[in-house]
N, C-alpha and C positions, 0 to 999 in steps of 0.2 A: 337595648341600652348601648350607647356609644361606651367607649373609651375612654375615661374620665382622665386618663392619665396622658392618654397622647394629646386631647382636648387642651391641658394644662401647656403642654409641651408647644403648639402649633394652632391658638385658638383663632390667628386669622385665616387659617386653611379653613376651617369649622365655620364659620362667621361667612363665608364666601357660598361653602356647602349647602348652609343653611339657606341663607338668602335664594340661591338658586334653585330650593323649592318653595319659594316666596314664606319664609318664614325670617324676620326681625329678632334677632336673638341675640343681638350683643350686649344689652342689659344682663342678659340673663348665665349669658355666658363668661363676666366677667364678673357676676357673683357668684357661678360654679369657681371659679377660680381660687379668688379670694376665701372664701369657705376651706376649698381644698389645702390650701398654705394651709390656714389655722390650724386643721383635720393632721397633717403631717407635723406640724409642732407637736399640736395635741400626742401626736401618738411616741414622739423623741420625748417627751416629758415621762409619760406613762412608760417609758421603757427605763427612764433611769429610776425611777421609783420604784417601780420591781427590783429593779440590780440592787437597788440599795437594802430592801425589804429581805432579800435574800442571802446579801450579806452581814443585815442583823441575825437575821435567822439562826445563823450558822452562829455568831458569837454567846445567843441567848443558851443554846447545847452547854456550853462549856462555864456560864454568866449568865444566870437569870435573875439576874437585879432590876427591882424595878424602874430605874430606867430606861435601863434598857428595853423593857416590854412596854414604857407608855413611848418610847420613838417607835417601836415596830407598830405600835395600833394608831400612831398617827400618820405615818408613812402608806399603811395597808390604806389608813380612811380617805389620803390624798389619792391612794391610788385607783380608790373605786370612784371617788369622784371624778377625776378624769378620765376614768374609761367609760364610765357613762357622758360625761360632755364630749368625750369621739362619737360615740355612737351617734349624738344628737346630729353632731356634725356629718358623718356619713350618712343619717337619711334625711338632712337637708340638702346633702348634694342630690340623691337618689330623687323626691322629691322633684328637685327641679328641674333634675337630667331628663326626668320621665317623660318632659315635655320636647326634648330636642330628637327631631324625626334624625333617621338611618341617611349617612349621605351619600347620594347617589356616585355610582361607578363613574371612574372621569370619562370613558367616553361617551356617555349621555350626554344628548342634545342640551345645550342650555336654554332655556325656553320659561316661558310664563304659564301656559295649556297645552289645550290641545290644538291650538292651530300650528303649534311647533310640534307638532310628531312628527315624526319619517315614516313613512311605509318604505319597507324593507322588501316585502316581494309580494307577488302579486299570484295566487295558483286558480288554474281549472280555468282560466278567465272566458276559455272558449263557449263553458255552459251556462256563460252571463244572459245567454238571447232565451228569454222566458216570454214571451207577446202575448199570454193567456193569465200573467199574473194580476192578482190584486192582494189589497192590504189582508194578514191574515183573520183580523179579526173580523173582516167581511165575509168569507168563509164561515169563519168558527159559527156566528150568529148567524147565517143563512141557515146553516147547517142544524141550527140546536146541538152544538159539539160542546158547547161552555153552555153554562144557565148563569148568565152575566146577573139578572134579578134578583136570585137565590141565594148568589155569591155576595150581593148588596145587604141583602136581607138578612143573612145568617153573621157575614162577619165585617162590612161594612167596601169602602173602596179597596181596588188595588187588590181585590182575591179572586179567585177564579173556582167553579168547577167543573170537570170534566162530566161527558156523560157520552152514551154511545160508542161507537171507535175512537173514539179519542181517550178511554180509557185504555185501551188496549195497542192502540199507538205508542202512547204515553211507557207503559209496562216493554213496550219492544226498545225502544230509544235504551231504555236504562238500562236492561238487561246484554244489549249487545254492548256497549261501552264497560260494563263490570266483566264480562265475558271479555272483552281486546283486553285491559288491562289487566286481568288475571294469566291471560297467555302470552304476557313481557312479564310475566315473573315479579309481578308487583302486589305486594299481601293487601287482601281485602278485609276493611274493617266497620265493623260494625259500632259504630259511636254513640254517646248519646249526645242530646240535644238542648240539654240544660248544662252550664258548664259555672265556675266562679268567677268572683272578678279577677282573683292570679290567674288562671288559666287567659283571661282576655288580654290583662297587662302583658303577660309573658310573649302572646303574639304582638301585641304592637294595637290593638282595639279601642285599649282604654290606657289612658286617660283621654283619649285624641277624641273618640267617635261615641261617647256617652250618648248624645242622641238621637245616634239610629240604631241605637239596640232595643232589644226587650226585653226590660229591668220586673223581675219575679221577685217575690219575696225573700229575703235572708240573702241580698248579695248575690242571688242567684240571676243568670242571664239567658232567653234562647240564642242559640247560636246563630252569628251572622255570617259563617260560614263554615264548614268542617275542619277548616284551616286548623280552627283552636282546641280540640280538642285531640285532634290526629299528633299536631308538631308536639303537644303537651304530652305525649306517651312516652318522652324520653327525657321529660322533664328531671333534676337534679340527678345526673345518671353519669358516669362518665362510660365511654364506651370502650369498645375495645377497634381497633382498627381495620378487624378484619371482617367486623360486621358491616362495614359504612359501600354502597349505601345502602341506606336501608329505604323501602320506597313503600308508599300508604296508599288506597284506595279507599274513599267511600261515597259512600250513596245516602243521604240526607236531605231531610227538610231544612232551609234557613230561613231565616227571618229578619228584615228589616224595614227600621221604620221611613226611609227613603226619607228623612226629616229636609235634608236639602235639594229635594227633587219635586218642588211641588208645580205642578201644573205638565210636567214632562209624563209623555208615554202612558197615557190616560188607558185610552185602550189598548186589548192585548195585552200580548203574551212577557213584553219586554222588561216592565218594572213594576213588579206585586211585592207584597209586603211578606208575601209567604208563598218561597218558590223550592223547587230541587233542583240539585245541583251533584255531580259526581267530583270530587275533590281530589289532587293527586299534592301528596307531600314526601319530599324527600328530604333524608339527613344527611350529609357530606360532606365530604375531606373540605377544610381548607383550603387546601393545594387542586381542588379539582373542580372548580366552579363554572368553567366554560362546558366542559363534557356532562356535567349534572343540570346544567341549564337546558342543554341546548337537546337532552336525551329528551326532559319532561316536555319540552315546545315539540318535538316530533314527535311524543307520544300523543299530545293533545290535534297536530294536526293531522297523523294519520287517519282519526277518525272523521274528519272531515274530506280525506281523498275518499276512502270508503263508500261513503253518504254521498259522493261525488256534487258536492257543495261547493260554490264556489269561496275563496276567501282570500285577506289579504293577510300581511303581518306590521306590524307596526313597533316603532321602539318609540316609546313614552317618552317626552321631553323631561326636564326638570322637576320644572312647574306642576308635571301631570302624572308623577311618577308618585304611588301613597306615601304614605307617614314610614310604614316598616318595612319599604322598598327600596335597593338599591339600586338596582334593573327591572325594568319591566317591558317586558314584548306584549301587548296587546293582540290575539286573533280574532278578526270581523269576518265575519258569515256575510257574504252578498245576500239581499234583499230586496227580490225585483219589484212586489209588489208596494214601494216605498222608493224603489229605484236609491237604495243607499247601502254601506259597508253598515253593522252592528257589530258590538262586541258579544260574541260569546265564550271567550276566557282570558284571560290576562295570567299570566304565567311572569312569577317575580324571582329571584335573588335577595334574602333577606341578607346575607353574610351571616356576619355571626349576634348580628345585633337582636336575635330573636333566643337566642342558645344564651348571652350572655344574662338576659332577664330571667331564662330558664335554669340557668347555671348548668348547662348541659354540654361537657367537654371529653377529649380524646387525649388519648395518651400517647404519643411522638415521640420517640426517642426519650424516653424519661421526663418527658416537660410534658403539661397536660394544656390546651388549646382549647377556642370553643369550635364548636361544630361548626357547619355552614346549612343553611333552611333554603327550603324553595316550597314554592307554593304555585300553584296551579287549578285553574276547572277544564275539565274534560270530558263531559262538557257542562253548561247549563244547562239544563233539558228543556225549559221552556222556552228557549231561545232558538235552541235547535227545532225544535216542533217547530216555532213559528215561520224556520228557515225553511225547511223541509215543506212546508203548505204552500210558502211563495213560489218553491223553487218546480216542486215536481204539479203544478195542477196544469190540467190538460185542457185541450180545445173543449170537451164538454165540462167543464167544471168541476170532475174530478182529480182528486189529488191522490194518483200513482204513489204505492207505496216503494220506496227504496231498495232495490235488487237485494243489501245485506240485511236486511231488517224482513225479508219475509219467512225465516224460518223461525221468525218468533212471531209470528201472528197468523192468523186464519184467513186473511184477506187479502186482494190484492189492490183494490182501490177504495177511497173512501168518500 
């Protein structure tokens, strides 16, 4: 949730912000406005009406005449009335605000998409020469690694399952990654995977992304990423200063219904409706948003020098930056058997616009502040799988497994 109060204060800064991640909000932002005047009368009203309520109060002790008690029970009645028409008025703003995305950090690229990103750096680029690559899912189904029929059959497009080494592939990826981020001192957690709709609102999910989730009975949602349940662990909390940061690992199923992805990444590994994913969330100062940024982006690519995978980094334009992002660095895994960059994590900068829907703040010098959120994958696993089959298959068509990855498997080639 933005800042309703600075928004009142500078709503052509907001209205420019907005715009630059192609969203139209001046309608809407000039009915936040106006609402909020009201909201702030409303509340100088209800404040005299109390003062007066209190100073009958005090005369009825010494004078209980009934007049004096039918002003105090008409003053009490004005006064509940108008602190219910604030209320109304506070989750009219709430309401609308819900819809005004987080505005991006000013040095973000101004842009429409992604044809305005910047790659920022480029690493490994020398172990780009792969001459024996193809697409992975040529592989997988040469192989019988996936039962793409079965996966049709049981739960429809867009799912996958494993069988053979690729179960046990699968099982090494994930375990060395919970394994790196447990030895950076980052607590591993074990989540669930149905969460509510506050939990979704709080990240920034919904009201935005209603579509591509997985709406269960009673309000209830699968997770479309670990994101929401993880940053929710510190929900209505204030902290103490000396915990921060505080930093989350987990290993999860997600779920999405890719609702505006249709006809993209058919086959493969790239976009299913139900993938895993290892999730890094941090909580943090304020005042320390470049060194909390820039820790979790090297946490997520040193697994990538590891796997000695090639990749780029990218900083998100405008345009291309989400709903509850203020910064976003996208990392793309090279893909020779596709000859392209993919994303396998995007690593954001909420600010505090995730902490203030959470009401999740820190105590400064006697003043209490909201947090700052970051969110991170570290990786996708099925993205990495699919990087890992382009990257390492050999002149005989096998795919070489990863020098880090063989003290977690039985095998060396697959």
């Amino acid at each position: 949730m933005i800042n309703i109060k600075d928004l009142v204060e500078r709503p052509n800064w907001y209205i420019k912000k907005f715009s630059d991640k192609n969203y139209n909000l001046v309608k809407e932002v000039k009915e936040v406005i106006g609402i909020y005047l009201e909201y702030q009368k409303g509340l100088t009203v209800e404040q005299d009406l109390r003062t007066k309520l209190n100073k009958i109060s005090e005369k009825i002790k010494s004078d209980s005449s009934d007049s004096l008690r039918e002003e105090a029970t008409l003053i009490s009645k004005a006064a509940k009335e108008q602190t219910s028409e604030n209320e109304n008025f506070k989750n009219e703003i709430e309401e609308i605000a819900s819809h005004f995305p987080n505005p991006t950090a000013d040095e973000i690229n101004v842009g429409v998409g992604k044809t305005d990103n910047i790659v920022i750096s480029t690493h490994l680029d020398e172990l780009k020469e792969q001459t024996n690559a193809i697409p992975h899912w040529d592989f997988l189904e040469k192989n019988n690694l996936i039962l793409s029929k079965e996966a049709g059959y049981i739960s429809g497009s867009r799912h996958v399952i494993y069988s053979g080494k690729m179960v046990d592939l699968v099982r090494a990826v994930e375990q060395f990654m919970l394994d790196s981020h447990k030895a950076e001192g980052i607590e591993l957690i074990e989540p669930p995977v149905i969460v509510n709709k506050k939990a979704l609102f709080n990240t920034g999910q919904l009201p935005k992304f209603e579509e591509d989730l997985y709406k269960l009975d009673n309000n209830q949602y699968l997770i479309p990423t670990a994101e929401v349940p993880l940053t929710n662990l510190v929900t209505d909390r204030i902290l103490n200063s000396e915990e921060l940061p505080i930093r989350f690992a987990a290993l999860t199923n997600c779920f999405r219904q890719e609702a505006g992805s249709a006809g993209k990444d058919t086959r493969g590994l790239i976009r299913l409706h139900q993938f895993r994913k290892v999730e890094l969330v941090t909580i943090g100062h304020p005042f320390n948003e470049e060194v909390d940024f820039n820790n979790m982006l090297k946490q997520t690519c040193s697994l990538l020098e590891s796997l000695k995978l090639p990749y780029r980094i990218i900083s998100l334009s405008t345009g291309d930056t989400s709903f509850a992002a203020k910064k976003t660095y996208d990392v793309e895994v090279w893909m020779p058997g596709t000859g392209n960059y993919r994303e396998v994590s995007s690593v954001s900068s909420a600010g505090d616009f995730q902490a203030r829907r959470m009401n999740t703040r820190i105590k400064i010098d006697d003043k209490k502040q909201n947090v700052y959120t970051y969110n991170g994958s570290a990786l996708a696993i099925e993205r990495t799988i699919a990087a890992i089959i382009e990257n390492y298959i050999d002149a005989n068509g096998k795919v070489i497994v990863p020098t880090v990855l063989k003290k977690y498997i039985s095998f060396e080639e697959i």
